[in-house]
C-alpha positions in Angstrom: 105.2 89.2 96.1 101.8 90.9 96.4 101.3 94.4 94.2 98.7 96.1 93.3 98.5 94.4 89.9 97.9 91.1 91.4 95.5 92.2 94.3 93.1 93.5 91.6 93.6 90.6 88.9 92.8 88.5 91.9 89.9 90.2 92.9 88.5 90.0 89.1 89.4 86.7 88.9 85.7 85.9 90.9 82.5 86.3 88.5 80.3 87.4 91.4 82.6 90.1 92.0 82.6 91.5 88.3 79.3 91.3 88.4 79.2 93.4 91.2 81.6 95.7 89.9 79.3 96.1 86.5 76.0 97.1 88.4 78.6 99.5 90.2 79.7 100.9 87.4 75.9 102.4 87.3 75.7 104.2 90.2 76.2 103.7 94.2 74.1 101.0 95.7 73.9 98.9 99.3 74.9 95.7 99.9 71.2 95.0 100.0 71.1 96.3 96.6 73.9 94.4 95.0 73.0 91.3 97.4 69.8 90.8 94.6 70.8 89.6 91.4 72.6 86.5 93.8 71.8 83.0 95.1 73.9 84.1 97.8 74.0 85.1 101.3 74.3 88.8 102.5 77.8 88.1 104.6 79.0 86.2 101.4 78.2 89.7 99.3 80.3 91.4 102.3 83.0 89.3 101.8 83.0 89.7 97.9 83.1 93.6 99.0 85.7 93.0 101.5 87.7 91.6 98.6 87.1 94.5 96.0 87.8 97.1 98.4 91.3 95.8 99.6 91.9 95.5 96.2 90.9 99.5 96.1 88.6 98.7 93.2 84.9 100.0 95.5 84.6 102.0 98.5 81.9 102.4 101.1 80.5 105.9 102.1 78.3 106.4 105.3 75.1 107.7 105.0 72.6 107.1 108.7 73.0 103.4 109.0 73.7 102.9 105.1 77.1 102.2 104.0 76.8 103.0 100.1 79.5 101.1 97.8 81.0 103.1 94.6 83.1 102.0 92.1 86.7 103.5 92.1 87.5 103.1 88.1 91.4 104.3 88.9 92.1 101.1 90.4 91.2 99.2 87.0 93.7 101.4 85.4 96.7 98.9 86.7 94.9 96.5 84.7 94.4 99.0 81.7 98.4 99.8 81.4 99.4 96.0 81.8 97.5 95.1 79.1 98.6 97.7 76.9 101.6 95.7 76.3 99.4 92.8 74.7 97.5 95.1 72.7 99.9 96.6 71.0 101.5 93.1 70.3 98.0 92.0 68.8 97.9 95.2 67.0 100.9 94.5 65.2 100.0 90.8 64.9 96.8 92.0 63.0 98.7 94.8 61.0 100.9 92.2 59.5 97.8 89.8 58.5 95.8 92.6 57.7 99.4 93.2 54.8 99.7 90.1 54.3 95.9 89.7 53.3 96.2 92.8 51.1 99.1 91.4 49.5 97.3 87.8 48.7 94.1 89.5 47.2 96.1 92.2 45.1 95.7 91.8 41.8 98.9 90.7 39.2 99.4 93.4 35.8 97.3 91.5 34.3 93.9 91.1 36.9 94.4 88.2 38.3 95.1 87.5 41.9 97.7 85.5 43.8 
């Protein structure tokens, strides 16, 4: 089974590509432009673009022979709601500790604590 949840986990699953996804998140650039924080080869950036916009997380624009790449943020949001879940649960988790903390320093009738 192949969703949308998975196709964007998997594409954030590569460092190279969050990385991309992080200068993205600054503006439009070329691949030329992303290509230069990497040890790597242009076609290898292309295919780390190839990846992230199956995955509907960049597109590319067409400007004279530049194809600009921007970030689409309402792909991430798939991610955003499936982790809600977990958030809440941690939420919760640290509600209870934060209690249960609360509860250990409080002080007895007579000032001392438990």
């Amino acid at each position: 089974m192949h969703d949308e949840l998975s196709s964007t986990l998997s594409a954030l699953a590569d460092p190279t590509r969050r990385a991309i996804l992080a200068r993205l998140s600054e503006g439009e650039a070329t691949v030329n432009d992303l290509a230069k924080p990497f040890a790597i080869s242009l076609p290898a950036i292309s295919r780390h673009l190839k990846v992230l916009e199956a995955a509907g997380l960049i597109s590319r624009g067409r400007e004279a022979q530049w194809r600009p790449c921007r970030l689409e943020p309402e792909a991430l949001k798939a991610v955003d709601n499936w982790l809600e879940s977990y958030r809440r649960f941690w939420q919760g988790s640290f509600d209870k500790m934060d209690a249960y903390l609360a509860e250990l320093t409080k002080g007895d009738d007579d000032g001392r604590k438990h």
